[in-house]
N, C-alpha and C positions, 0 to 999 in steps of 0.2 A: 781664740778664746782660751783663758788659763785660771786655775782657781776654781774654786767654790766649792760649798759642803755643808751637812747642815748645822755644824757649830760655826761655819764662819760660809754666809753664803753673800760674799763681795765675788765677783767676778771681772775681769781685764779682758776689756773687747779692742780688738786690735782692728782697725778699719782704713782699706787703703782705696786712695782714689786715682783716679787715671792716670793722672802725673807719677804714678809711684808713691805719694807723699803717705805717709802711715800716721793714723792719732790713734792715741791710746785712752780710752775711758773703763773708767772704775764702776759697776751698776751692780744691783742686786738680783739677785738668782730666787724669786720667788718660788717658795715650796709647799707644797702640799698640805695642810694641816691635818692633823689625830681629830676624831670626832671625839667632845667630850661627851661624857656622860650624863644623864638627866635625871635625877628623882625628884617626884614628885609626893607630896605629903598629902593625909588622909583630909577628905574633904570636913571642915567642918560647918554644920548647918545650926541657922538663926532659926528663931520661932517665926520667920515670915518666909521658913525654906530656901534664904540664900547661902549661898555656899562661901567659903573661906579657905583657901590653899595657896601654898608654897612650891613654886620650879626651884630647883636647886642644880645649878651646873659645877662639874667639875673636871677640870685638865686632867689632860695626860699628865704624868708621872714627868717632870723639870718644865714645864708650859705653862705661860702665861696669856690667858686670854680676857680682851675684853665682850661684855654680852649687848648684845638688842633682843626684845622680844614683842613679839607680834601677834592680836588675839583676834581669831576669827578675820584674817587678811587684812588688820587694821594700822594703823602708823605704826612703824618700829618707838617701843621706849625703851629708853634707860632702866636699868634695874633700880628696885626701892631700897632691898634689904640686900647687901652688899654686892654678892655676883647676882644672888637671888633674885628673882620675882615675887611677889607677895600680889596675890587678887582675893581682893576681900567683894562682900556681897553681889558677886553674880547670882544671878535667876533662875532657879530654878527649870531645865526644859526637858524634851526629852531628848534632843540631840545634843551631843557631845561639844565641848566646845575645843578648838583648835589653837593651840600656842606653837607658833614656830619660833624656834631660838638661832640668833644669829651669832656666829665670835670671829677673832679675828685675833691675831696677834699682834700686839702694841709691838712700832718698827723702833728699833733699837740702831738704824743706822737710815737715814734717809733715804727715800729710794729714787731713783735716777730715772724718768720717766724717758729713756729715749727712744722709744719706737710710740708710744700713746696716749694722750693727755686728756684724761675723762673730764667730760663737761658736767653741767646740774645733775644731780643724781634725782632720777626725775619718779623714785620710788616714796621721797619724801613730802609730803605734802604740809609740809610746814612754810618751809623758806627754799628759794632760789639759793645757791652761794654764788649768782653772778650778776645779781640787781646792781647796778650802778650807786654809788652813795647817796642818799638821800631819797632814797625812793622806798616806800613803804611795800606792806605784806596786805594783802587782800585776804588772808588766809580765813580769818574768820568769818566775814559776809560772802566769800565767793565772787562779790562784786567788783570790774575792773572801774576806777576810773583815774582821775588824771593823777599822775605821780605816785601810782604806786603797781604790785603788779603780780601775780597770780598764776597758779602751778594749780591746773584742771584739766577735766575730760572734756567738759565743752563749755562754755561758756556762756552764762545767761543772757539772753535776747535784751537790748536795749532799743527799741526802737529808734530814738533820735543818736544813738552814742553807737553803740556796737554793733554785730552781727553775732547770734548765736552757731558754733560752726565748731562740730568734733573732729579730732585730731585721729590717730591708728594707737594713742593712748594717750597718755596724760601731756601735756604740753604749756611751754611758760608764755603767757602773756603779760605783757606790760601797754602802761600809756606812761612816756616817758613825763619828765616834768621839763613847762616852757624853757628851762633856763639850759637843759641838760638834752640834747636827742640821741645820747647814749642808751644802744637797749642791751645790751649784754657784755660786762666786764669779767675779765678770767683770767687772775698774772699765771704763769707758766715759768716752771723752775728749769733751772739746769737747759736752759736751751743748746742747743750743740750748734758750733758754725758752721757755716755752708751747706747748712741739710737743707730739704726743704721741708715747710712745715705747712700741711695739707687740712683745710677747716669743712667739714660735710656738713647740712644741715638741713631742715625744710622748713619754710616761712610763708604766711598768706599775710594779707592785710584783713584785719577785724573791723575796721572803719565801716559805719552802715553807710549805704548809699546816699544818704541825705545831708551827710557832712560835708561841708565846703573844704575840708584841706586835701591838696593833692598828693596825686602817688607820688613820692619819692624813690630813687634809688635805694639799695642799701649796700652801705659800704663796711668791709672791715676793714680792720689796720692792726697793727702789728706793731706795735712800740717797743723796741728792744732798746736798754742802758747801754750807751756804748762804754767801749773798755776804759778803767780807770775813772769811769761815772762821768764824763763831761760830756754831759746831754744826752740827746736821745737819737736815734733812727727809727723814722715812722718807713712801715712798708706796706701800701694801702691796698685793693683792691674792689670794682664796684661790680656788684652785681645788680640785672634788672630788675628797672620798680614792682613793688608787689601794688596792685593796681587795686583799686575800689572794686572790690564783689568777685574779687578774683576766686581760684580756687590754689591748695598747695603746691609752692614749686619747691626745686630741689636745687639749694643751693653748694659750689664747692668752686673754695677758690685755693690755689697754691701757691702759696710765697717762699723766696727763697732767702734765708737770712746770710749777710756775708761780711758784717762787724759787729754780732755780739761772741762774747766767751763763754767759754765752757760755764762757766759760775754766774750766768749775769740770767735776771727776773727777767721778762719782758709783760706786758701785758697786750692781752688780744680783745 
């Protein structure tokens, strides 16, 4: 390893394999961030006692960050009034109310994801980022049905359609649509060759007992660009069907990629 620092945190990973053969990759040396600072402005109250206040963040001294903020353990939002938060008419209670602020430093050089490749950030209860195209968000009825697909703790009882059945927390479900039995897409950058790239996961069937379709296998795949774009390499692998009325299994399969390049997408 050589390099890195935190005015310039690229680092040169130097990686040799059995053969003696040596590659050299370029990645980013993730560092610690400064907590910024928070004020908060004087509550102002309405003739019906709601309240009116501003979070105000501010960086370290050369640092730019951007915010989320979260009230009373609710969906992260975007700020209103520039870095600021702005909450206008909360209620009056006797308990305090709770904002946690979240930042992050906007990446100024791509980052090289070679040891980890986060899936659904499953703290957002908006959207999946790995619905397949043309499949819709349940987010506001909570309701799964066909073709579209949903980020919950458990799932409401459908007698003729679903199973109501909690996760160890939040968990994505879909019904895929006829045309598509795609349930989960995820391109992946910067693939490295001949690594292997290792998928963990847990999966039940939601199907209520009384539905005519059968348990299927499920399979992933690994479609990596081969080099200079001319087509593709699928690298598949099947794991057991999740069965009508089953309970959670734990899935993990390892592929081992051996013609994409350094630079090439693949999607899993």
């Amino acid at each position: 390893m050589d390099g890195g620092s935190q005015a310039n945190p690229k680092v040169k990973v130097f990686v040799k394999d059995s053969n003696g053969c040596i590659a050299e990759f370029e990645v980013m040396a993730k560092k610690d961030l400064t907590k910024p600072t928070l004020a908060a402005s004087t509550v102002d109250y309405d003739c019906g006692g709601n309240g009116t206040f501003t979070v105000t963040p501010t960086a370290p001294g050369g640092a730019t960050y951007t915010y989320e903020y979260s009230l009373d353990g609710g969906v992260r939002q975007a700020p209103n009034l520039g870095n600021a938060m702005r909450y206008t008419g909360l209620a009056g209670r006797a308990t305090p109310y709770l904002i946690k602020v979240y930042y992050t430093e906007p990446a100024t050089e791509s980052v090289n994801q070679l040891y980890n490749e986060t899936f659904a950030d499953m703290e957002d209860l908006d959207e999946s980022d790995g619905a397949p195209t043309g499949v819709g968000s349940a987010k506001t009825t909570g309701i799964l049905s066909a073709g579209v697909h949903v980020v919950t703790k458990q799932l409401p009882a459908t007698p003729t359609t679903y199973r109501s059945l909690a996760g160890t927390g939040r968990y994505y479900a879909i019904h895929t649509a006829p045309s598509d039995n795609r349930l989960y897409v995820k391109d992946i950058q910067n693939v490295v060759p001949r690594a292997k790239a290792t998928v963990k996961f847990k999966y039940v069937n939601l199907g209520n007992d009384a539905n005519t379709a059968a348990s299927v296998p499920l399979r992933v795949t690994l479609q990596v660009t081969n080099p200079g774009g001319s087509g593709t390499t699928a690298f598949v692998r099947t794991l057991p069907a999740a069965a009508q009325g089953g309970t959670w299994q734990s899935g993990e399969v390892t592929l081992r990629i051996w013609k994409a390049s350094t630079s090439t997408p693949s999607s899993a």
